[in-house]
C-alpha positions in Angstrom: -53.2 150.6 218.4 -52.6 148.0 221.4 -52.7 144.8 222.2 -53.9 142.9 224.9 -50.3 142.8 226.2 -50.2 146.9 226.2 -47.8 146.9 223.2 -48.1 148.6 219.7 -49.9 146.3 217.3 -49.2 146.3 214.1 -52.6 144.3 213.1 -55.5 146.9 211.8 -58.5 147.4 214.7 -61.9 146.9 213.2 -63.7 150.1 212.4 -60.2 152.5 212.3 -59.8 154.7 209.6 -56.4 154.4 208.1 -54.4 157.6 207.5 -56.9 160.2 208.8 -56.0 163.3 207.3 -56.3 165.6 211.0 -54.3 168.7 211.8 -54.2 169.5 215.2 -53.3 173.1 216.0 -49.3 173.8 216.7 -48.8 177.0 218.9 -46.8 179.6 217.3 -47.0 178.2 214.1 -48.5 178.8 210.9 -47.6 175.8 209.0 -48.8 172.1 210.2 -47.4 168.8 210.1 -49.6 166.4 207.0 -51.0 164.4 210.1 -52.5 161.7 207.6 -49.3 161.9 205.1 -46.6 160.2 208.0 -45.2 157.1 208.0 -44.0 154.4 210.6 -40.6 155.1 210.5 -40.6 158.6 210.7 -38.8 160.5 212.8 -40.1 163.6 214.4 -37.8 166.2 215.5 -38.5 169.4 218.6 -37.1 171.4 220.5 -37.8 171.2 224.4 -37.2 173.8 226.9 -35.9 172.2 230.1 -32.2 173.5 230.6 -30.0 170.5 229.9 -32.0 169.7 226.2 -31.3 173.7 225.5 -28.0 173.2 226.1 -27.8 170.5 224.4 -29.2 172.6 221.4 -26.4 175.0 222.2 -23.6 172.7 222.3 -24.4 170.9 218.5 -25.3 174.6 216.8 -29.1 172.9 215.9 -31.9 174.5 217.2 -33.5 170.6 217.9 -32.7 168.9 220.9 -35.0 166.0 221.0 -36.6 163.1 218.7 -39.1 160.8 218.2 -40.3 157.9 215.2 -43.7 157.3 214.4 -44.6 153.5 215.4 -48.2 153.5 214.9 -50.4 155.9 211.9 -53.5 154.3 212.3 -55.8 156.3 214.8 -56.4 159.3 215.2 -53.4 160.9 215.2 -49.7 159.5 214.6 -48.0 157.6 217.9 -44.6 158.7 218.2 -42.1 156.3 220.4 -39.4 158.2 222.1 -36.9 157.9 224.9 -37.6 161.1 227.3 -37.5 161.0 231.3 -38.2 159.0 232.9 -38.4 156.1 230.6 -39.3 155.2 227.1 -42.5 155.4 226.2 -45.3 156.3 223.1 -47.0 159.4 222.7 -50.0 161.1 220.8 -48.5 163.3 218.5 -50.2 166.4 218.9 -48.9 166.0 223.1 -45.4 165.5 221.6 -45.6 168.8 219.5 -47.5 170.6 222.4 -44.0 170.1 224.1 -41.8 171.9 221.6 -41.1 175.8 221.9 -43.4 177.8 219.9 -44.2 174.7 218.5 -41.2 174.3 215.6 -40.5 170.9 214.8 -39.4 169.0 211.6 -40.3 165.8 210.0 -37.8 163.6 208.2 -38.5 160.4 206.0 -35.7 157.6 205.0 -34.4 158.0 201.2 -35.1 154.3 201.4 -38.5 153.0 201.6 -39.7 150.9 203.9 -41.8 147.4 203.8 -43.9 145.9 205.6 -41.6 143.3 207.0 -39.3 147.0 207.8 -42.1 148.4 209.9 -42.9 145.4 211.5 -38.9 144.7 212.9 -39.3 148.4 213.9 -42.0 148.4 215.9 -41.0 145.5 218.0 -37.5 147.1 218.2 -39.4 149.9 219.8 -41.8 147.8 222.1 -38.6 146.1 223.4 -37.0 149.4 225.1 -40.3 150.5 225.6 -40.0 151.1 229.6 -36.2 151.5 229.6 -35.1 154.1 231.7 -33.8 157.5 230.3 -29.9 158.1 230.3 -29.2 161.3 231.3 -25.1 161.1 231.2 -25.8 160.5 227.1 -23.6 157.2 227.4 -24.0 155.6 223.8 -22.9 152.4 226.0 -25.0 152.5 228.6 -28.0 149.8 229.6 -30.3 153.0 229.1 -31.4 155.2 226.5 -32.0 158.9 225.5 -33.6 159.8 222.6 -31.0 160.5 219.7 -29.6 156.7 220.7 -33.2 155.3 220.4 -34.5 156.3 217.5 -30.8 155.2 215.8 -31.0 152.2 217.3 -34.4 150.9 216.1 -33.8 152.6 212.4 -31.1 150.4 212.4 -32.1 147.3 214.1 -35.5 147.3 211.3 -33.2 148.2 208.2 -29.4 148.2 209.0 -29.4 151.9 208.3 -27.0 154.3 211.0 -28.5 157.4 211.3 -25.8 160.2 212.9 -22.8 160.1 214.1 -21.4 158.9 216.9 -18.5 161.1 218.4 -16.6 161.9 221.6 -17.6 164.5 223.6 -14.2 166.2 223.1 -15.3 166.2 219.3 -18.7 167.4 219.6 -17.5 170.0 221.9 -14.9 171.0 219.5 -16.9 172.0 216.8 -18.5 174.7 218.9 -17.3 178.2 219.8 -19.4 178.4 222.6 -19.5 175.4 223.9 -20.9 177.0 227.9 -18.5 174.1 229.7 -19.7 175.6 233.3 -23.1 174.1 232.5 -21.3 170.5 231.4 -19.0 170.7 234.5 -22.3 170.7 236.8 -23.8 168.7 235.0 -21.4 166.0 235.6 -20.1 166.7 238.9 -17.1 168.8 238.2 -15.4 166.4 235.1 -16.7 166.0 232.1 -16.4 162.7 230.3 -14.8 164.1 227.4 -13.9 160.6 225.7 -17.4 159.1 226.2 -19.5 158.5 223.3 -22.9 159.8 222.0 -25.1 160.7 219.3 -27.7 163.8 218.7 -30.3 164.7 217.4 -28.8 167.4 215.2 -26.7 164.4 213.9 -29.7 162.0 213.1 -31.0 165.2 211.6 -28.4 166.0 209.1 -28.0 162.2 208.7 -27.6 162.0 204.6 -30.1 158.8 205.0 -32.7 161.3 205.5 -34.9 163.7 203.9 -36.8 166.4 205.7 -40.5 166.4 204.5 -41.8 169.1 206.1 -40.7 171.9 208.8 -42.8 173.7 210.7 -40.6 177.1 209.6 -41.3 176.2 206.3 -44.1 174.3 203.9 -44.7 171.1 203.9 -42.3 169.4 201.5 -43.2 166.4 199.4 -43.9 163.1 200.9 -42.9 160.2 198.5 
């Protein structure tokens, strides 16, 4: 899974199992994600519970708030890269779910496949911000990340794809009828930056370049 540098390798270990087909328990959930079925390249989508990530739930009408993509399906359970505080980093999939509330999460494929030479460009993509710290003004433009920018960014650094949209914060915030601006005013010291840039998860979500293969409120779509 890693190389002697500490980075995802893309070259098999001897004596791993490719593709185990596990399923670690998800609280609150009936339905489980096809742990041996995922892909490099897929994205993994939750819902965390710490106040800002709620509200930014709130503010794009999308019950998920934060994202991950698969980088490594070779052990015993996915790796999922993701931008989160403090900094970017991989984690064991069934950790990454553990984090969601009452464990809902979806899982969404590209309408495109990918090659080998695609999931190779993605995983260094990955490795290269791996360590980069986490952005918590969500400044598309900024030197760091957060999580909705990172998984766009290495989709589209590995096939050229743009997943989401990138909008204003006047324009995100316009499209809600509650949009709760007391929180945003704390949050950013009394002015919010309405004509900064971002991108969302409930963007890369709906993204038309994707298609949700399973959620965990539902059954497990199919995966080819």
């Amino acid at each position: 899974m890693f190389d002697s540098s500490g980075m995802i390798s893309t070259t098999p270990s001897p004596g791993r199992r490719t593709n185990p087909r596990i399923t670690p328990p998800v609280a609150g959930v009936a339905d489980r994600p096809p742990m041996g079925d995922l892909q490099i390249g897929d994205l993994v989508f939750i819902r965390v519970t710490a106040r800002p990530f709620l509200e930014v739930a709130n503010a794009t009408n999308s019950w998920t708030n934060h994202v991950g993509v698969i980088v490594d399906n070779r052990g015993d359970e996915p790796l999922i890269a993701e931008s989160t505080f403090p900094f970017a980093r991989t984690t064991p999939m069934t950790r990454f779910l553990e984090r969601s509330e009452h464990g809902r999460c979806a899982i969404a494929r590209l309408t495109a496949p990918l090659d080998e030479q695609h999931r190779s460009v993605l995983v260094k993509a990955a490795n290269r911000r791996m360590g980069t710290f986490y952005d918590t003004g969500f400044n598309i433009g900024s030197r760091r990340q957060f999580c909705s920018r990172f998984v766009r960014e290495v989709i589209q650094e590995a096939t050229a794809i743009q997943l989401g949209e990138v909008e204003t914060f006047a324009t995100l915030l316009h499209h809600n009828p509650d949009p709760k601006l007391t929180f945003w005013r704390f949050w950013y010291f009394g002015r919010i930056p309405w004509q900064r840039c971002t991108v969302t998860p409930a963007s890369v979500l709906r993204s038309p370049h994707l298609q949700v293969i399973f959620d965990a409120q539902g059954d497990a779509l199919g995966t080819e």
